[in-house]
C-alpha positions in Angstrom: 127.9 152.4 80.2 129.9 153.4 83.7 128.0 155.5 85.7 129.8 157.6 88.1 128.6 158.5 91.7 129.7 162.4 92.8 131.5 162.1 96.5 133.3 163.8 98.4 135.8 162.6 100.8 135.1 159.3 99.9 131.1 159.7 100.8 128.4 159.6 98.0 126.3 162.7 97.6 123.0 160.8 98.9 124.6 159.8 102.0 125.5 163.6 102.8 122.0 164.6 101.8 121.1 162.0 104.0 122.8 163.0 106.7 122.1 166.9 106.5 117.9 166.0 106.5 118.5 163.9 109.7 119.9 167.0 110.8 118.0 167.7 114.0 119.9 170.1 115.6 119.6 173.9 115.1 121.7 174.9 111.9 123.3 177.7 114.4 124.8 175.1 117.2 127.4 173.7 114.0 127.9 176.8 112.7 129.4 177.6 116.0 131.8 175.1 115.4 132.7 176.5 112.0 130.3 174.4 109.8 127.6 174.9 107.3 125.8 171.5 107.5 126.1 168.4 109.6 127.8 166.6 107.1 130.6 169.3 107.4 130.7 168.7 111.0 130.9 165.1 110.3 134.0 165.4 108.5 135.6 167.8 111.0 134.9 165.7 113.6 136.6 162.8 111.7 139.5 164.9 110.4 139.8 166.9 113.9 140.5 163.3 115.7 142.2 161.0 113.0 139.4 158.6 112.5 137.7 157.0 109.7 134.8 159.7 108.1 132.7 156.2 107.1 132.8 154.8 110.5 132.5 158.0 112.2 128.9 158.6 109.9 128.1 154.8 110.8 128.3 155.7 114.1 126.4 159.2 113.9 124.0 157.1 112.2 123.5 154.6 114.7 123.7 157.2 117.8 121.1 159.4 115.6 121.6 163.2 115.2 120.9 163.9 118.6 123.9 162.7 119.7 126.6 164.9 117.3 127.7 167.1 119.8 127.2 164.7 122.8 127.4 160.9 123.1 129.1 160.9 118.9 132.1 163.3 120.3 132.4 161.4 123.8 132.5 158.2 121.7 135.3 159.4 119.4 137.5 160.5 121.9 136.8 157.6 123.8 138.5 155.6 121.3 136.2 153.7 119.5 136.7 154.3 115.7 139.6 153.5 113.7 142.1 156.0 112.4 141.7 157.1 109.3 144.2 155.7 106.4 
């Protein structure tokens, strides 16, 4: 039997539930940019710059939350994830 894994842009549904727990930034501060949950953020931030969503959420992940809106954006525009396919 095949089991199938719901995703969405390519990301599993436990790695966005992941990602929106470690969420430790106000819910308000990505709403201002237009997002409901970090995840959402995530992807914008990929999609908003032309680099891979799965490397950008490695990244995130290694920078921690704290970073989204900080050292994760400075690091994307700095280059430093590939472009997305």
């Amino acid at each position: 039997m095949t089991t199938r894994m719901l995703m969405l842009d390519g990301i599993t549904m436990p790695t966005i539930e992941r990602l929106n727990r470690a969420r430790t930034i106000a819910i308000a501060r990505y709403e201002e940019d237009g997002c409901f949950d970090r995840f959402g953020y995530l992807r914008d931030l990929a999609r908003d710059h032309g680099v891979d969503l799965a490397a950008l959420i490695q990244l995130a992940d290694l920078l921690g939350a704290d970073e989204d809106f900080d050292g994760l954006v400075t690091s994307v525009e700095d280059g430093l994830l590939p472009p997305s396919a």
